[in-house]
C-alpha positions as CSV (number, residue, x, y, z in Angstrom):
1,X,37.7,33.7,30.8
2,X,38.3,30.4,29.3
3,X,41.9,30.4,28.6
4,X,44.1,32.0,31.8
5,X,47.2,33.5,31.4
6,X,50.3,32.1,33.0
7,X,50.2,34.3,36.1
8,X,47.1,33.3,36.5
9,X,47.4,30.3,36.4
10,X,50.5,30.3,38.7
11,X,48.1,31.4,41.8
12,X,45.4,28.9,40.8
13,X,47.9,25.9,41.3
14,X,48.8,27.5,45.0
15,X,45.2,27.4,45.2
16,X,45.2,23.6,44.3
17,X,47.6,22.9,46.7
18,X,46.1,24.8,49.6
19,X,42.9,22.4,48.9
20,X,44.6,19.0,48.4
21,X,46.0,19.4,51.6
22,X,43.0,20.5,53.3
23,X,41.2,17.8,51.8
24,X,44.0,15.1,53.3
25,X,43.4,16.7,56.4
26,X,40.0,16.7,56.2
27,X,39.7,13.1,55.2
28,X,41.4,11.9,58.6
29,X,38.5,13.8,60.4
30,X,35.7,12.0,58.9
31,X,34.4,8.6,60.9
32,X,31.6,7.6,62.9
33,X,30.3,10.1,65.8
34,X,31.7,13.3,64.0
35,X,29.6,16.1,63.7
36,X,29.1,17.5,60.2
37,X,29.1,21.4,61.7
38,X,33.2,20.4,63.0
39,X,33.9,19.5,59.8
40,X,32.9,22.7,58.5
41,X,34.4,24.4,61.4
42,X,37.6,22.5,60.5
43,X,37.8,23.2,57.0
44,X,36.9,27.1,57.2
45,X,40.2,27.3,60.3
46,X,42.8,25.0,57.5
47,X,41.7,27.1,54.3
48,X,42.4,30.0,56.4
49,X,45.7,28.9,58.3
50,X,46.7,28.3,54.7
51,X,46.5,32.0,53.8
52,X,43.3,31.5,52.0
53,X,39.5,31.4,52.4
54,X,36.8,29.1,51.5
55,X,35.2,30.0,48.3
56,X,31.6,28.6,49.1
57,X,31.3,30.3,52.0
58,X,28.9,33.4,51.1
59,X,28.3,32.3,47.5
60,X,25.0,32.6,46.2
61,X,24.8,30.8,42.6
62,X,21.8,32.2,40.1
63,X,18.8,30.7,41.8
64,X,19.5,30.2,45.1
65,X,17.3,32.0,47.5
66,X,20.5,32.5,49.8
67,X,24.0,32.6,50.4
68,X,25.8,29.2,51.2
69,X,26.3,29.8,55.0
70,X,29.3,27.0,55.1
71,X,32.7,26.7,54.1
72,X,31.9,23.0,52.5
73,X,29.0,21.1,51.4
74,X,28.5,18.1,53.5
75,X,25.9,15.6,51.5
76,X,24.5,12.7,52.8
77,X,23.4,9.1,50.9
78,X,20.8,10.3,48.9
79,X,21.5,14.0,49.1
80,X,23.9,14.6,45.8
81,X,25.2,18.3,46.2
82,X,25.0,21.6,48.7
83,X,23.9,19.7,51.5
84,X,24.6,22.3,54.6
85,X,26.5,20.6,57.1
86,X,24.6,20.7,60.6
87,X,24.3,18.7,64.2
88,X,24.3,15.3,62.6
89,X,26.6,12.8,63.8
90,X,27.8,10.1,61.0
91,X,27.0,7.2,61.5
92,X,27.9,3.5,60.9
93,X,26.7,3.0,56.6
94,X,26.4,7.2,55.7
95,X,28.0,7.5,52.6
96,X,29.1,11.3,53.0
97,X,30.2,13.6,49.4
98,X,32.1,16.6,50.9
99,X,32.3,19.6,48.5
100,X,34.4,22.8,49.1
101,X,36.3,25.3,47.3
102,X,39.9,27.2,48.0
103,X,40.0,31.0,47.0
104,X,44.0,32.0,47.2
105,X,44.4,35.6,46.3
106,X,41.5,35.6,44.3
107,X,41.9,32.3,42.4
108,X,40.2,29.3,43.4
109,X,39.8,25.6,42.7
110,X,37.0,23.6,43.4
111,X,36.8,19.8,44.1
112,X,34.7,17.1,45.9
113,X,35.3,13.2,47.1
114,X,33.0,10.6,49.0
115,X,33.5,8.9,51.8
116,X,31.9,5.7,53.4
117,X,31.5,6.1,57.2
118,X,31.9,2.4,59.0
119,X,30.5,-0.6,57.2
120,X,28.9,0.7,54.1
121,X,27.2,-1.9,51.8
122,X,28.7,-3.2,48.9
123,X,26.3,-1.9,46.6
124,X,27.4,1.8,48.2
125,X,31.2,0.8,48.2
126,X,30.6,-0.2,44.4
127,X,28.9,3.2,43.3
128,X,31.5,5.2,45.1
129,X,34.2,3.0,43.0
130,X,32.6,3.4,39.9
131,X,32.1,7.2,40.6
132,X,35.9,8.0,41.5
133,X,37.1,6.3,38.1
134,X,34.7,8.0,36.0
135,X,36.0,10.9,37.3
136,X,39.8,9.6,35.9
137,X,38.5,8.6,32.8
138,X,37.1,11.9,32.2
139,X,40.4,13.4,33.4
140,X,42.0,11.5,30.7
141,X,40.2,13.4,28.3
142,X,41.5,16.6,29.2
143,X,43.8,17.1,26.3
144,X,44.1,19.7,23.7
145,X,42.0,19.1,20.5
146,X,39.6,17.0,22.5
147,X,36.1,18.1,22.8
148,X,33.6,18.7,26.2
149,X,32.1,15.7,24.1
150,X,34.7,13.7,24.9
151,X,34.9,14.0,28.3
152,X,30.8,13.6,28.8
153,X,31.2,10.1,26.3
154,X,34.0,8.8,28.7
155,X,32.2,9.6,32.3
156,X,28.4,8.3,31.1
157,X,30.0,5.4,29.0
158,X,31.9,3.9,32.0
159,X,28.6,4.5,34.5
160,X,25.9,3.0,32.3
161,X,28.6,0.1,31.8
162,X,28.6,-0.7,35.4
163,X,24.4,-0.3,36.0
164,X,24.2,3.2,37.3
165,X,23.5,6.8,36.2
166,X,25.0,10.0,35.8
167,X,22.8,12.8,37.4
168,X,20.5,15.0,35.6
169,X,20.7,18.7,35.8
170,X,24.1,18.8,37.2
171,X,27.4,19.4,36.0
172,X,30.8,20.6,36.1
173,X,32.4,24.0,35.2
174,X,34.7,26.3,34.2
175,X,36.9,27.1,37.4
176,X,39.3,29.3,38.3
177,X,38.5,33.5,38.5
178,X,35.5,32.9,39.5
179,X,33.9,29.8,41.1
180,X,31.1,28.9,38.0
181,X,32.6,30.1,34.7
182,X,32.1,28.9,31.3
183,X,32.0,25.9,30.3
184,X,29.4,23.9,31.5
185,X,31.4,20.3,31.6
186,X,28.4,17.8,31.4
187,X,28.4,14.2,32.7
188,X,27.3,12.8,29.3
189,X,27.9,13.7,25.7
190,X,29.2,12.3,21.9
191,X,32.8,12.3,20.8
192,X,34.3,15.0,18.8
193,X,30.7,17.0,19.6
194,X,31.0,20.4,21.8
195,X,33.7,23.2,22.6
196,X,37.1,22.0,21.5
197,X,39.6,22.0,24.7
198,X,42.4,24.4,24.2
199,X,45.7,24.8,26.6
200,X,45.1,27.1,29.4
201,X,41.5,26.1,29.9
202,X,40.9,25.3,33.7
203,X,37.9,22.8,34.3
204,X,36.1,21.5,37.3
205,X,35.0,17.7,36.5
206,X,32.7,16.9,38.6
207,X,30.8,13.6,38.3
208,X,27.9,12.8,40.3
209,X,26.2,9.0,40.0
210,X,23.0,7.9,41.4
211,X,22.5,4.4,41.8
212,X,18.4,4.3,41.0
213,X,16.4,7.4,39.5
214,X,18.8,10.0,38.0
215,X,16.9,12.8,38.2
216,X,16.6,15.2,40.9
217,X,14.2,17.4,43.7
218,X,15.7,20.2,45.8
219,X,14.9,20.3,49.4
220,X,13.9,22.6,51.5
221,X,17.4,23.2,52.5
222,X,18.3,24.0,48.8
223,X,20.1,21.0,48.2
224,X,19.9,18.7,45.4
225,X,18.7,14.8,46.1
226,X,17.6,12.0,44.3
227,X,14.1,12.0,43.3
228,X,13.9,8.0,44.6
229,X,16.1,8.5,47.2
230,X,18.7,6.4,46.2
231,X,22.1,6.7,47.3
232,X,24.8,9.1,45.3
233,X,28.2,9.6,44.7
234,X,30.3,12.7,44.1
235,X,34.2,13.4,42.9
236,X,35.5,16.4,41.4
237,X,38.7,18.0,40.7
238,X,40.2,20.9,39.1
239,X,41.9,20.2,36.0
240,X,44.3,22.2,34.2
241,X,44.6,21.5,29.6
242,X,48.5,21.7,29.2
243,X,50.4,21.9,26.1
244,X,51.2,17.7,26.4
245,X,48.5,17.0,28.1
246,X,46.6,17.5,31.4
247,X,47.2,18.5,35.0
248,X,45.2,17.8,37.9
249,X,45.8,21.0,41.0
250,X,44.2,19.1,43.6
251,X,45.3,16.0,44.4
């Protein structure tokens, strides 16, 4: 359903909520010597104390061979999205994109942010930079009577600017009954080209940056990486189109 109705859209902003404040929490968690399987542990025991649950745990997207077995996606340096989150300890220079999802009654939201872990390099620290305001420039797209073009022109534009890439084969989405919905919100595009934004419309925008190769191999663990093995970075959130403009439900 691309445009939700106002109830609807009532329980996706408690939704929003319920993840920004998970994701604070979450963010205070995250340093050197953690184990990525806490985090998870963490997240799954906010979502729920919130009165919710976590909306990639038990998902299986078209092509995946299983169900996501996590409540968040915990990707390391070169490893863009679904990485699983496991024994590893971070350490001192991991640059670490942590994805996850809050279903409220049936309504979710979706979002993602990267974090350096220590001293990171400044190459790392500048990728992550550039990634995060990409993400607002796209944001600042979100307005009725703009196009999906618009948004893909603003993200890729800034990137390539600043000497880095926007990741093939990945994008963002529709969000909000269901976890994937229509429209796919690509990364790259032409103004005024593509589906014309309309109030009501919930998107996911989600870009994801590689600083070498942009394209992609999945692993064995189903996870996306760069095919170089450069490092990534990651930021998403959940936007609403309003009448006057945009609104972002998780931050």
């Amino acid at each position: 359903m691309l445009i939700k109705t106002q109830e609807q859209i009532k329980k996706i902003k408690v939704s929003g909520k319920i993840l920004a404040s998970v994701a604070k929490e979450l963010k205070k968690n995250i340093f050197e010597g953690v184990v990525l399987k806490d985090l998870d542990t963490l997240a799954r025991k906010l979502i729920q104390e919130a009165g919710a649950e976590p909306a990639f745990l038990g998902y299986q997207p078209h092509g995946a061979a299983h169900p996501f077995p996590a409540s968040i996606c915990a990707s390391l340096n070169e490893v863009v999205v679904h990485g699983i989150p496991n024994k590893y300890k971070l350490k001192s220079g991991d640059i670490l994109k942590l994805d996850f999802g809050v279903s409220y009654q049936g309504f979710i939201t979706d979002s993602a942010f990267t974090v350096g872990i220590g001293k990171i390099s400044l190459e790392a620290q500048k990728l992550m930079d550039v990634t995060k305001h990409s993400l607002m420039l796209g944001i600042k797209e979100c307005r009725s009577g703009k196009t999906l073009g618009d948004i893909g022109w603003a993200i890729n534009d800034y990137v390539h600017k600043n000497g880095y890439k926007v990741v093939k084969g990945l994008c963002g989405h529709g969000v909000g009954i269901e976890l994937h919905e229509e429209p796919s919100v690509f990364n790259e595009g032409q103004k005024n080209t593509g589906l014309e934004l309309k109030h009501g419309m919930i998107l996911a925008l989600e870009p994801m940056v590689s600083a070498g190769d942009p394209y992609i191999v999945r692993t064995e663990q189903e996870s996306y990486a760069t095919r170089d093995g450069s490092l990534s970075a990651h930021f998403e959130h959940t936007v609403l189109i309003t009448e006057k403009g945009y609104e972002v439900l998780t931050e």
